[in-house]
N, C-alpha and C positions, 0 to 999 in steps of 0.2 A: 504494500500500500504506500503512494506515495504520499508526501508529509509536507507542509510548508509551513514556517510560521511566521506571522505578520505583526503589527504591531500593537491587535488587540485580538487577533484570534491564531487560529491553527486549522488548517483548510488540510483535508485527507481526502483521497478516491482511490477508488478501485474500479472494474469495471461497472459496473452499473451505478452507481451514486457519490456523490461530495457530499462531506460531513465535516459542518463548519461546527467548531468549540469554539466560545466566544471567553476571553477573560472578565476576572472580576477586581482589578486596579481600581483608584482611586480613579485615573482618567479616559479609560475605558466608557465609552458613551453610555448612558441609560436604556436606550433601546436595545444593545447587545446583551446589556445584564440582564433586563428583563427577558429575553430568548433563553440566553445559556447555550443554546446552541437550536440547530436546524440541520435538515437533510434537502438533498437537490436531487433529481433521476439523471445522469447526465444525458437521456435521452429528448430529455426539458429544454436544455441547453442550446441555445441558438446561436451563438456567439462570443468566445472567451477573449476577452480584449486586455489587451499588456503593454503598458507605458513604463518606458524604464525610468522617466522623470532626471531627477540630477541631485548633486548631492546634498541640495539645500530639501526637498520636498521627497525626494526615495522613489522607489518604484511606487506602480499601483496596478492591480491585477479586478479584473471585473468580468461577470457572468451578464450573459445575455440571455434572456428564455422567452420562450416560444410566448405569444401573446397570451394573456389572460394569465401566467403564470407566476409572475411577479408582482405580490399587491402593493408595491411599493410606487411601483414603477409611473403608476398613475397618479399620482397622488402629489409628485416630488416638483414643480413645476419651475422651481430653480434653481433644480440641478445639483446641491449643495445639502441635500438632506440624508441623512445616516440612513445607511442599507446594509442588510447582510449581504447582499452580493458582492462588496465592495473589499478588497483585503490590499492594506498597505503597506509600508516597510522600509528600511533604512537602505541608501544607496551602498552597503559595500555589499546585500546580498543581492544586487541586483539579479547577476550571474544567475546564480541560483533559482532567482524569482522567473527567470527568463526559461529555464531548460520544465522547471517545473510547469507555466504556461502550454510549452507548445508539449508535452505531453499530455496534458490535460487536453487540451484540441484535438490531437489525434486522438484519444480515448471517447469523447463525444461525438467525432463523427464516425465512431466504430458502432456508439452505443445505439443513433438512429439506423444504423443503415441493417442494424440486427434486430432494431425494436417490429415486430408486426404488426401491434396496436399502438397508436400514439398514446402520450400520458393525459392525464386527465389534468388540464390548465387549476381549475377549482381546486382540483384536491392535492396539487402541489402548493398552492399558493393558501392552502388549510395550516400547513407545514412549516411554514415560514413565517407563522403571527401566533400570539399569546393562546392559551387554551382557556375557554373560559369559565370560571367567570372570572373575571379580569377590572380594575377601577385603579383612577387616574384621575391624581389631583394637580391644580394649577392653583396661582392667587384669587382665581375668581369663584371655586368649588369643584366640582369633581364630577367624572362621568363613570357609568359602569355598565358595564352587559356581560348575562346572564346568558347568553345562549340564544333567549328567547327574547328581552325587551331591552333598550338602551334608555337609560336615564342620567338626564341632565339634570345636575342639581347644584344649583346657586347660594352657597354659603359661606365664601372665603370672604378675606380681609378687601379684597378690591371690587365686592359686590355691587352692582349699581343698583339702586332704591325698587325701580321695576323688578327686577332678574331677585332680589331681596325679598319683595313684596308674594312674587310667583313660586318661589319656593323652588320649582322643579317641574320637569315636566318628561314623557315616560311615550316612546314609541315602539311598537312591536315590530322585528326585524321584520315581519313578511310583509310590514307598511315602508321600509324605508327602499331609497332607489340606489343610495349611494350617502355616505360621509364623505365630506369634501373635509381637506386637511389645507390650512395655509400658515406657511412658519413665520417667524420674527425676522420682519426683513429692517435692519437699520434701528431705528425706533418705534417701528411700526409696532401693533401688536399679532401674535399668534393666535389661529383659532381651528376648531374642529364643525363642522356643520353637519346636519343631519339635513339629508332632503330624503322628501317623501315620495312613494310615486303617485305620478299624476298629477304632482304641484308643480308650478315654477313658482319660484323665491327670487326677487329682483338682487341684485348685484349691494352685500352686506356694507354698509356704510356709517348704522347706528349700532355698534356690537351690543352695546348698554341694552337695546330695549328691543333685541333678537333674541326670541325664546329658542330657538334653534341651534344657538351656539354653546361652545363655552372658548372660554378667552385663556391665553399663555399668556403670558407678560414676560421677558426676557426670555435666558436662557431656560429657565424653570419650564417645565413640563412642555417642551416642545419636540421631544424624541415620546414623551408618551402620550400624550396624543396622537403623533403618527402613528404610535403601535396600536393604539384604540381606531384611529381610520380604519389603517390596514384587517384588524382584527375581523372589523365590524362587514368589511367590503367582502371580506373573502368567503363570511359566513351569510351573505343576501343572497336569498331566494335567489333564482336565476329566470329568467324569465318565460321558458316554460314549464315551471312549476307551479304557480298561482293557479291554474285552471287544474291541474290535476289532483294540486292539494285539496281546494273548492269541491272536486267530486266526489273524493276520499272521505275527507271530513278529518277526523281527531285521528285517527289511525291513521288517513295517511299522513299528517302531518309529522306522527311519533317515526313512520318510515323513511320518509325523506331527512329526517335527521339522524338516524340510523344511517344511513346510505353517505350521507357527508362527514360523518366519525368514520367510518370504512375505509373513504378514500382517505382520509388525514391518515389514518394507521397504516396505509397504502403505500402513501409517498412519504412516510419516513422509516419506509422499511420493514413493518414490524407486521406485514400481510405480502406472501406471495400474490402474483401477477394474480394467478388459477385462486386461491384462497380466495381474493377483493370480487373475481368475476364472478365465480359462485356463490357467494354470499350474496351480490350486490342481487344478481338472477330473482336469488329465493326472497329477496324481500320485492324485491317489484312484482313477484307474482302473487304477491297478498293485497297488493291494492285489489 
């Protein structure tokens, strides 16, 4: 198994999967700690990209995966926000960081041209965000999800008198379309958004009196927030599920959640290929 180590983790593969261990240092980012670690198919893998940088900045070594597999990916809109796909590192190993890349590339385009079935986008990107239930505080209060419901609730020190007054307010995943994530740019402030489907929400400008949000303020809770985006995105309904949940009723709802634990235990390894397919079979034949 090949080994690399970076400047806040340790990236391992073998053929079929990368297995990132993330450290736990004082300066080790918040989103890595809260992971501890994550797994990749490298049959996911669309692209291993390798800047050998210089001696002031180091190398930097990055994954590219197939769409819908990276819930980060959407979310990061400049460019500058904390990912597990991202592994850095001091320029004297560059060397090293260099022969470790292009094997790593040649390992993933060994691993599609042998995969039969593709991976499952969803349940790779299950694999690479918090398990939940999961809760994430900032100066303005704190967000959490269950699995089932997301709740914003406004009670920190930088509360504004509305957001104070509302207490809180609670949406069920199989209502939301997407968490929109936006980090602290400059002075700006940080925030997490909840939109629902079938709403448009005009472009956020009053954070104070958006029941929708919850608000970062510096550096504080703007890696966990992204981890609550990412969490929340990877675990939304997919769009054609609503109608067959709708038919189902309670049971099927308990199934399709059944069916997205599967694939999480899928893509980190802990379910053969044949295991995940014949399980996944025997529950959709109970709808």
């Amino acid at each position: 198994m090949e080994e690399l180590h970076g400047h806040h983790a340790i990236w391992r593969f073998d053929e079929e999967r990368v297995r990132v261990g993330f450290g736990t240092g004082r300066k080790v980012p918040q989103l890595f700690k809260a992971l501890g670690h994550c797994t990749v198919p490298l049959a996911a893998v669309r692209e291993v990209e390798f800047d050998p940088g210089d001696r002031k900045r180091g190398w930097r070594l990055r994954l590219r995966l197939v769409d819908g597999a990276d819930p980060y990916a959407d979310l990061d809109t400049t460019g500058s926000a904390s990912t597990p796909l991202l592994l850095t590192g001091a320029h004297d190993k560059e060397l090293v960081a260099e022969y470790f890349s292009e094997q790593l590339t040649a390992s993933t385009r060994f691993a599609r041209e042998m995969t039969q079935e593709p991976p499952d986008p969803a349940s790779i990107a299950r694999g690479m965000v918090a398990r939940p239930p999961l809760q994430v505080r900032t100066a303005e209060g704190s967000a959490s999800f269950d699995g089932d419901r997301v709740r914003l609730q406004w009670d920190g020190w930088m509360t504004s008198t509305p957001k104070e007054r509302e207490q809180f307010r609670e949406y069920r995943l199989s209502e939301i379309d997407r968490v929109h994530w936006t980090p602290q740019v400059d002075f700006s402030e940080g925030f997490l958004r909840v939109v629902l489907r079938g709403v448009t929400l005009t472009e956020t400008s009053d954070l104070e009196n958006d029941f929708f949000t919850l608000v970062s303020h510096g550096a504080k809770g703007s890696d966990e927030t992204l981890l609550m985006a990412a969490t929340v995105n990877s675990h939304t309904v997919s769009v054609e599920e609503p109608a067959a949940l709708e038919a189902a009723g309670d049971d099927g709802e308990a199934i399709f959640v059944k069916i997205r634990e599967l694939g999480r235990l899928h893509a980190e390894g802990l379910l053969t290929e044949d295991e995940f397919s014949t399980k996944k079979a025997e529950l959709l034949d109970r709808l």
